[in-house]
N, C-alpha and C positions, 0 to 999 in steps of 0.2 A: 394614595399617590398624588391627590390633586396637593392635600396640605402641604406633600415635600413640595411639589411644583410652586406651589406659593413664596413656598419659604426660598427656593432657589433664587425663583425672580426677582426677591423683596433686595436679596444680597446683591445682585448687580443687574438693576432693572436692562442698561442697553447692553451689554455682554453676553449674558448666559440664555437670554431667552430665547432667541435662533438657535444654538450652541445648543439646550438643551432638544428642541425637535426636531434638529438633524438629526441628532443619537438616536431618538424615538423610531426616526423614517428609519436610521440605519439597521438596528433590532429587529426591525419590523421585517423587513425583506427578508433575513435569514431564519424567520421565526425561532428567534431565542427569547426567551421569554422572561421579561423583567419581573423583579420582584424590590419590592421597596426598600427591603434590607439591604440590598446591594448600594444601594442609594444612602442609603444611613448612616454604613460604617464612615465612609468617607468624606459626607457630610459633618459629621460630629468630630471627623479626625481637623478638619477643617477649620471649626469654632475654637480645636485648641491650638491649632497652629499659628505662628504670626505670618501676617502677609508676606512682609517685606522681606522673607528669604525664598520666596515661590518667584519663577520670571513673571515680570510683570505683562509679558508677551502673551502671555495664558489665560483664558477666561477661569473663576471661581468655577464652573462647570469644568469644563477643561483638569483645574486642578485635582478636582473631584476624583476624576476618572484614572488619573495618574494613579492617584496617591492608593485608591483602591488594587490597583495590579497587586500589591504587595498587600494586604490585608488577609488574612487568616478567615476562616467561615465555619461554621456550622454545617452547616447544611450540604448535604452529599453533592458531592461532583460540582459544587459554585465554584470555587477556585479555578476550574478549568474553564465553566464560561464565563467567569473575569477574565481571565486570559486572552479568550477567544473576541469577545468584545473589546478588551485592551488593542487587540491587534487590527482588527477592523477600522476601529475609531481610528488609530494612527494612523494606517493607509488613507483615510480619508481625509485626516489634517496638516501632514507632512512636506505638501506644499506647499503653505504660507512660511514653511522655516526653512526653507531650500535645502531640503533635501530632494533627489534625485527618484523623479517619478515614472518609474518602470513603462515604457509604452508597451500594449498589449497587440501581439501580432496580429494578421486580420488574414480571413480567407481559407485555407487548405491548413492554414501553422496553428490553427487553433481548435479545441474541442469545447462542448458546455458537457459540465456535468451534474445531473439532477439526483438528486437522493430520493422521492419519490417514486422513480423509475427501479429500485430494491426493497420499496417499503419502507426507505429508515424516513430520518426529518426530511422536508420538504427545502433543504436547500439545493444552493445552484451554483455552481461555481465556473469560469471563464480560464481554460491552462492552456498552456503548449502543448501542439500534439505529440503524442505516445509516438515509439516505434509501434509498426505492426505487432510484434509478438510482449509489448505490454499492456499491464491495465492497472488504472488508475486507485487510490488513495490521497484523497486530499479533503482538509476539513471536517467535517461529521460522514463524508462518506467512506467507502471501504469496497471495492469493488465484492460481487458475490463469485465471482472462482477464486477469492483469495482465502482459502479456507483453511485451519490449525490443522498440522499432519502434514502435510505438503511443503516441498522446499522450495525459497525464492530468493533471487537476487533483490535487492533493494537498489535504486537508483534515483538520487535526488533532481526530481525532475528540470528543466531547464538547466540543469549541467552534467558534466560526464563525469561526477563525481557517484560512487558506490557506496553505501553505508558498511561495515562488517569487512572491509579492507576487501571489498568484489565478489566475497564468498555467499553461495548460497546456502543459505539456514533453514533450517523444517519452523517453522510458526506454531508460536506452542498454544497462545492464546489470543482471542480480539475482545478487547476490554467493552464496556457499555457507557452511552451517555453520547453528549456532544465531540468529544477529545475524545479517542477510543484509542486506548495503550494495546499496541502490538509487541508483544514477547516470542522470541524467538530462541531454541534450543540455547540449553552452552554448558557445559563441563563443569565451570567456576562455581566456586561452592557461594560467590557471590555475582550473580545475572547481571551485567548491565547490557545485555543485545534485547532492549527496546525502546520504543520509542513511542510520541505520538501523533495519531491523524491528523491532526491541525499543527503538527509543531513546522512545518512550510507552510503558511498558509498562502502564497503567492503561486504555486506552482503544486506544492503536491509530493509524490513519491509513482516513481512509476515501477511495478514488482514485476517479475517475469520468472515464469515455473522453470525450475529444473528437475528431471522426475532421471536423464539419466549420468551416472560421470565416468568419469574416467578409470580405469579398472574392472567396470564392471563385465560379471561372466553371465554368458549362455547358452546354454545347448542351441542349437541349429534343426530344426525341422521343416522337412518339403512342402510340398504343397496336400500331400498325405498324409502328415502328420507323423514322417517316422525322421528320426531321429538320422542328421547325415554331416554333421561336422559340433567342435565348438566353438565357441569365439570369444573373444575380449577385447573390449572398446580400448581404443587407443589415445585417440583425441571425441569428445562432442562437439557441437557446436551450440553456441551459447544463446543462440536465438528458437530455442525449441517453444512451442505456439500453442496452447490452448484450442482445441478444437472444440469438445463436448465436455458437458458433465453431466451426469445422473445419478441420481440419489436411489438408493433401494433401502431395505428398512434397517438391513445391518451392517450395510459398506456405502463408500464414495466412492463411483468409476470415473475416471479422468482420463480422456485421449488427449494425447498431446502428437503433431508432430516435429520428429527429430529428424537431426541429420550428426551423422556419426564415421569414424576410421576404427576398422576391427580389423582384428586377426583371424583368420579363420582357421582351425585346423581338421581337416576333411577325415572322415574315419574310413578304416579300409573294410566296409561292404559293398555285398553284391547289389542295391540300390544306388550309389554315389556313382557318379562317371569313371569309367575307369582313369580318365588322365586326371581326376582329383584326389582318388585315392592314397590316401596319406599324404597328401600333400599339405604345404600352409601357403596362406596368400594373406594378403591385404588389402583390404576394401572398402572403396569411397562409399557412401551407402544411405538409403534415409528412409525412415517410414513412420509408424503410425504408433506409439507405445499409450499400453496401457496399464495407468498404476489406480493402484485401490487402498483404500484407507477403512478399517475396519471399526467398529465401536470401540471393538477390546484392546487395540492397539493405538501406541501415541504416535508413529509414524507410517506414511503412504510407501508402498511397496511397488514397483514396479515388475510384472508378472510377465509381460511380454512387449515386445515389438512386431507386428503385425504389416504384412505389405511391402518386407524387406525382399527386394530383387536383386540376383546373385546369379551370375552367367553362368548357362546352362542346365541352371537348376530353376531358374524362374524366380516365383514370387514364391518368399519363403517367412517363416516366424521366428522369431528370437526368443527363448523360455527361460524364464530364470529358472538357474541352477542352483539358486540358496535355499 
């Protein structure tokens, strides 16, 4: 590393030599880890190129760094932190060419996010806050309730733009490395529902769980556990929340709570009130669901709704009937 340093400095001793130890500081912070190849290819693409059609606005480092976005690699997963360094470096140089420098909110509007804090790389990043009922993907992180089996909305963070046209998708996989490709179900005998961790890198991706929708059916049981109407959701509500996770050795449990409009239709036993007796109603309503994701299965199921209160009948469960 020190020879390429030589050689960079030798090419534009007052230019590239600041030029190059910013980049150094800049790597540094987000521990990505240079390797001199990376340095090389673009280098030598350099000695064949002629100046005179590079902006002369650009430090020989500078040009470097360009010219490398686009260079092919060897070596597993460099492409994606050329990339990721591509994008940094540019945040950080983009205002001597007037482009327009994002100010970052201050106070209650913003979050940090540590990667550390999950065990992955030690970066950090500075976004706009989440609603309550999201959590965070941005850069090499990937929040730990965002787990393959489970279905999420996708929402590009700092706008109220949705990825997947607003639909929640079950997440089929979370790729490895810096740039971590997130695939999500789809039909099409060719996949394009994914994307990846760093492809925002200012802002992120905020997901938020959907475990139940609209349609769905289930038996009604009391606070006994005996069976006293059924029901089927009408509308949900699109802000259902992450409460718990726990892992056991051959399922994922997830409580989430929701808030939902059901149908109910009351069956005629000698347990049910007699004025709901065959009757149907509709009911504003919200509680506690719990969906499970199994080894042997590629999607999370939703087994019940727990804590659901229903006049005159109390606090009641919702059981799936599939």
């Amino acid at each position: 590393m020190d020879n390429l340093l030589d050689d960079v400095v030798q090419e534009d001793t007052y230019k590239i030599h600041n030029d190059f130890f910013n980049f150094l500081d800049l790597t540094n912070r987000p521990n990505i880890p240079l390797i001199e190849e990376y340095f090389s290819h673009p280098k030598a693409r350099r000695v064949r190129e002629s100046k005179t059609i590079l902006s002369p606005s650009l430090s020989e480092f500078n040009k470097g760094i360009r010219n490398g976005r686009y260079l092919s690699s060897e070596y597993h997963n460099e492409r994606r932190i050329q990339n990721a360094l591509w994008r940094d470096w540019w945040r950080q140089t983009r205002a001597p060419f007037h482009a327009i420098v994002k100010e970052i909110p201050k106070g209650e509007d913003i979050i940090d996010i540590r990667g550390k804090d999950i065990g992955d790389f030690p970066t950090e990043y500075t976004i706009s806050a989440l609603r309550p009922h999201e959590i965070p993907v941005v850069g090499t992180y990937v929040h730990k309730d965002i787990i393959p089996g489970f279905a999420y909305r996708v929402r590009r963070n700092g706008t109220s733009d949705y990825l997947f046209d607003g639909k929640a998708l079950v997440l089929r996989t979370i790729g490895k490395g810096y740039g971590k490709r997130l695939t999500f179900h789809s039909d099409a005998v060719e996949n394009d529902n994914f994307f990846w961790s760093d492809s925002n890198p200012d802002e992120g991706f905020a997901f938020s769980i959907q475990v139940i929708f609209e349609g769905d059916k289930f038996d009604v049981l009391d606070c006994h556990r005996r069976r006293v109407a059924e029901t089927q959701l009408i509308t949900v509500g699109d802000k259902q929340e992450i409460k718990e996770v726990s892992l056991r050795k051959r399922e994922i449990n997830m409580f989430i709570s929701v808030k939902m409009k059901c149908s109910l239709k009351f069956a005629s036993l000698d347990h049910v009130p007699e004025h709901l007796r065959g009757q149907v109603v509709d009911l504003l309503t919200s509680g506690r669901a719990l969906s499970q994701k199994t080894l042997s299965g590629w999607k999370a199921k939703t087994v019940e709704i727990r804590n659901v209160h229903i006049p005159d009948l109390g606090s009641c469960c919702f059981r799936s009937s599939a």
